[in-house]
C-alpha positions, 0 to 999 in steps of 0.5 A, spaced: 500 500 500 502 506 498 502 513 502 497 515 497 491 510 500 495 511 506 493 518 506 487 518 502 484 514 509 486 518 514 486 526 511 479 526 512 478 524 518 483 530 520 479 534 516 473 532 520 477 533 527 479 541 525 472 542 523 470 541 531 473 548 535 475 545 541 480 539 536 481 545 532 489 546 536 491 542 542 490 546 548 490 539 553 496 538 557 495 531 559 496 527 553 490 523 556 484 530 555 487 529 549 486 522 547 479 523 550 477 529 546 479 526 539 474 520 542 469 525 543 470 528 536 470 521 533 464 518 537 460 525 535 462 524 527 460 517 527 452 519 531 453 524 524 454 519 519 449 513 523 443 519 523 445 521 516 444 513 514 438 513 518 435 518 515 436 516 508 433 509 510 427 512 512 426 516 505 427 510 501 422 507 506 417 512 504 419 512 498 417 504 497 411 506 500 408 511 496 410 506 489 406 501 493 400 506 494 401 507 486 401 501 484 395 499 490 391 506 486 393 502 479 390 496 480 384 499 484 383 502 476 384 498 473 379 493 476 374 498 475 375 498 468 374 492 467 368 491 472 364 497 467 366 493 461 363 487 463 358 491 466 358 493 458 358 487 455 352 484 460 348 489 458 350 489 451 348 481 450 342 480 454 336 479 450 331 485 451 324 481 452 
């Protein structure tokens, strides 16, 4: 592996990292703040991304939905349809008397 794909993993999640203020320098003493704050931040951007998937499940969800309700109306039609031309063909054959 080179140091391209190396970086390319790692940049933006010091990216991610410097957008957060208290992350942005290193104001800790103890190296242990420190390490806590960077897993702070990084539980905080996976909760991002975990509700940002969430969210998209949730809309694919209605989507499917709404094309099931579509389809539902269609053959509601289509059923209608069908019954008025046999309604048709009834009336249309019958003998009048």
């Amino acid at each position: 592996m080179g140091r391209g794909a190396h970086l390319w993993v790692v940049e933006p999640t010091f990216a991610w990292r410097g957008k957060l203020r208290r992350l942005f320098k290193d104001f800790e003493e103890r190296e242990q703040s420190s390490e806590a704050w960077i897993r702070i931040a990084m539980i905080h951007i996976a909760m991002i991304h975990i509700a940002m998937i969430h969210i998209a499940m949730i809309h694919i969800a209605m989507i499917h939905i709404a094309m099931i309700h579509i389809a539902m109306i269609h053959i509601a039609m289509i059923h209608i349809a069908m019954i008025h031309i046999m309604s048709r063909r009834l009336t249309v054959s019958c003998p009048e008397g």
